[in-house]
C-alpha positions as CSV (number, residue, x, y, z in Angstrom):
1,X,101.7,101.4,-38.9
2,X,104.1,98.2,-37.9
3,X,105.8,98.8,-34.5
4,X,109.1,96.5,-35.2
5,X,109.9,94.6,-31.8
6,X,111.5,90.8,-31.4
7,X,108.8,88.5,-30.4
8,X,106.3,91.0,-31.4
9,X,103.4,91.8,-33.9
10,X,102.3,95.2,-33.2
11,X,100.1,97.2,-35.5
12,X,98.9,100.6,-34.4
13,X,96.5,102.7,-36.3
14,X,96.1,106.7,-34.8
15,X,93.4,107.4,-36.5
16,X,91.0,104.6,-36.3
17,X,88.0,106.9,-35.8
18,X,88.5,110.6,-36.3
19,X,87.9,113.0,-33.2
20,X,84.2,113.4,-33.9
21,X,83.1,110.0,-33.9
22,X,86.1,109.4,-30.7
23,X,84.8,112.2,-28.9
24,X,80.8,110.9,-29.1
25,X,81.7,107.1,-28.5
26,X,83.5,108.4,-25.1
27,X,80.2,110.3,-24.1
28,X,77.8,107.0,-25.3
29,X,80.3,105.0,-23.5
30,X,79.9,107.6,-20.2
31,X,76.4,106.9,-20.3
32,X,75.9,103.3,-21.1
33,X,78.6,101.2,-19.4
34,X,78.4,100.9,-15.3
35,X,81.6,101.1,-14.3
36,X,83.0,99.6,-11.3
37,X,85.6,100.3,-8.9
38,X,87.5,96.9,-8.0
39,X,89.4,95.6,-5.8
40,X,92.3,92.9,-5.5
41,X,93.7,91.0,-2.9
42,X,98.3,91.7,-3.0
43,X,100.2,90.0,-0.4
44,X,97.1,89.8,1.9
45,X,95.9,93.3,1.9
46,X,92.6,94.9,-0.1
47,X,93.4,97.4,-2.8
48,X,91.2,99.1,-4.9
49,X,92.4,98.8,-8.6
50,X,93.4,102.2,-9.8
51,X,90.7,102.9,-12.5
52,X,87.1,101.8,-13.1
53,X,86.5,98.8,-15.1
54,X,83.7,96.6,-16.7
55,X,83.6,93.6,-18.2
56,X,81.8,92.4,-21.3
57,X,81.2,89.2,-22.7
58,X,79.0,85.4,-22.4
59,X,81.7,84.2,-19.3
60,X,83.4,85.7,-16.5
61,X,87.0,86.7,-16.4
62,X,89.8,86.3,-13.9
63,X,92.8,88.1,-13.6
64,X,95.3,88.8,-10.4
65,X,92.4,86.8,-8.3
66,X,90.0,89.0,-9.4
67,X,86.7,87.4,-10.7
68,X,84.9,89.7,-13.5
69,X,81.3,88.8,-13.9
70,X,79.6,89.8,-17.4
71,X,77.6,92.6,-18.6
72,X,75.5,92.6,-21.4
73,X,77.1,94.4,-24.7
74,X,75.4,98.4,-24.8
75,X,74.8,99.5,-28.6
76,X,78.3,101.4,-29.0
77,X,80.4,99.0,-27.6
78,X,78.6,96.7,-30.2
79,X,79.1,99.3,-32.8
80,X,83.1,99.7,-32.4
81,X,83.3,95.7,-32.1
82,X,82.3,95.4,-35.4
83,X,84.2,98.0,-37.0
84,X,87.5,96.6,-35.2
85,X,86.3,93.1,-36.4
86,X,85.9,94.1,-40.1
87,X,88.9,95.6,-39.8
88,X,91.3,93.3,-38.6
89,X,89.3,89.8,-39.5
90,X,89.4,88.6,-36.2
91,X,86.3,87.6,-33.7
92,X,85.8,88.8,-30.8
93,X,83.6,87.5,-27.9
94,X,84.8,89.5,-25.2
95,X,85.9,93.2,-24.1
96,X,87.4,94.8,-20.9
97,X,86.6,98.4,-20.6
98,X,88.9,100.9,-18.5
99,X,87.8,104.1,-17.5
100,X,91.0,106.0,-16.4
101,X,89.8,108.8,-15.1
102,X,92.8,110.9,-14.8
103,X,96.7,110.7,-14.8
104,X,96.9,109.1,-11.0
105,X,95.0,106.0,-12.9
106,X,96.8,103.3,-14.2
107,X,97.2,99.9,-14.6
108,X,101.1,98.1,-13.6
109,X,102.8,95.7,-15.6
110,X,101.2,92.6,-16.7
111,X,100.9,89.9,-20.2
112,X,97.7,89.2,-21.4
113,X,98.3,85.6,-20.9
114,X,95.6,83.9,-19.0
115,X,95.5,80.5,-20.2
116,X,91.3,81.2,-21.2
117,X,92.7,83.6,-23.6
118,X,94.9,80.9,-25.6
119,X,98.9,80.4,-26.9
120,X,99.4,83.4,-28.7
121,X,96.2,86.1,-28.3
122,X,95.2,88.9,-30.1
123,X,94.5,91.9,-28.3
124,X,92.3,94.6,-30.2
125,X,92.9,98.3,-28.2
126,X,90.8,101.2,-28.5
127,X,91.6,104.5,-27.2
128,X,88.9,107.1,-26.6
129,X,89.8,110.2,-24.7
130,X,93.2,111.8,-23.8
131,X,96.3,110.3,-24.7
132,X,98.3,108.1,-22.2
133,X,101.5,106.4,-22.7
134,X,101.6,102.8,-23.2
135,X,104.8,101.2,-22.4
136,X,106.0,97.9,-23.5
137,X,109.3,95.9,-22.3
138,X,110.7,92.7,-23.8
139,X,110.3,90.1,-20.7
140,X,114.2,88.6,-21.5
141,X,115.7,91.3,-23.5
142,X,114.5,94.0,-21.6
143,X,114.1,96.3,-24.4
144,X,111.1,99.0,-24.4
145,X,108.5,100.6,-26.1
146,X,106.1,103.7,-25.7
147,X,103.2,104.4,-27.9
148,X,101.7,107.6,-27.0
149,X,97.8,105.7,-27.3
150,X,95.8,108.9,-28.8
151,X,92.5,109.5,-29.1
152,X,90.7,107.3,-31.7
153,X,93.4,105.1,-31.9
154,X,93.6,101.2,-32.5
155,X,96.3,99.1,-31.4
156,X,96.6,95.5,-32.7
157,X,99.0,92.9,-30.2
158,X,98.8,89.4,-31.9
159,X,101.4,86.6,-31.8
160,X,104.1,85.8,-29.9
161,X,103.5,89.8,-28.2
162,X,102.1,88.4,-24.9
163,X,103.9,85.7,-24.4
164,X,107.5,87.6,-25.1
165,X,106.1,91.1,-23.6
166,X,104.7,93.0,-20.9
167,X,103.0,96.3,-20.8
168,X,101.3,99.0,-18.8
169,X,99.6,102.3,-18.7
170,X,101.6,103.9,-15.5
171,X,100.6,107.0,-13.4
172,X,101.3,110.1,-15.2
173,X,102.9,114.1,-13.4
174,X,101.1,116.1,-16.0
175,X,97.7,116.6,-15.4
176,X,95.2,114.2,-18.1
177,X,91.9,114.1,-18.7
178,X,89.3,111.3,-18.6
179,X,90.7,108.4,-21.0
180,X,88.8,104.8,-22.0
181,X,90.4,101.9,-23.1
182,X,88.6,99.0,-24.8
183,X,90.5,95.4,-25.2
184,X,88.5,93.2,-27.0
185,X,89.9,89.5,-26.8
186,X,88.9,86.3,-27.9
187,X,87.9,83.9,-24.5
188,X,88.2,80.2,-24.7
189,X,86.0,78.7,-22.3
């Protein structure tokens, strides 16, 4: 399904994988990926980053002063990079993982725009678990999206999207259940 948006090419897909497959990715993924809790350095004071995270690829990554070293690729996160590559008919040689573990986890506004990552990136988003609301706003215009990201779910950003955008996945009232997101980029090193 096209999400229409200025300065935006946004594809999303609900039902990528159906619940079965979803729901047994999300416990291979439990098992195989060593998740870490993080921490970054704002306005001169340690904070931990509110989820758990890994990092998958050949190189590091960095991102708000935060150096991500790589870990090798486990057999499912292998197994849904190939699927989303197929897919969409784009490479990808790197993937952050984020384990949200409930609804006080999130992740603030941001562009996927580190100058490793090239002009105009394409962002591949897979969505294992419970559904969280991913919220988009138009850097200039100011105008906003939200995408309720459900389980199994694929969400394409390519184009001008991170140059034009930001988005987030912000804390939550209701109560939500454990949720993994996968965004597989291509890294230019």
């Amino acid at each position: 399904m096209k999400i229409k948006a200025q300065n935006a090419l946004l594809n999303y897909y609900p039902s990528f994988f159906d619940t079965k497959v979803a729901r047994t990715l999300t416990k291979s993924l439990l098992s195989e990926v060593a998740f870490s809790q993080d921490t970054i350095t704002l306005y001169g004071k340690q904070h931990n980053v509110p989820r758990l995270q890994a990092w998958f690829g050949s190189a590091g990554y960095q991102y708000s002063g935060l150096l991500m070293k790589p870990l090798s690729w486990t057999p499912s996160l292998l197994a849904i990079k190939e699927k989303v590559e197929h897919f969409s008919g784009y490479q990808f040689n790197s993937a952050l993982v984020n384990l949200y573990r409930n609804q006080h986890d999130s992740v603030s506004w941001h562009s996927d725009d580190e100058p490793e990552l090239g002009k105009h990136p394409v962002i591949a988003s897979i969505s294992l678990g419970a559904t969280r609301t991913f919220k988009l706003k138009h850097k200039e215009s100011k105008e906003n999206l939200t995408i309720p990201l459900v389980e199994g779910s694929l969400l394409m950003m390519e184009g001008e999207t991170q140059e034009y955008w930001q988005h987030a996945v912000l804390k939550e009232k209701k109560a939500s259940g454990p949720r993994i997101n996968i965004t597989f980029r291509q890294l230019h090193k």
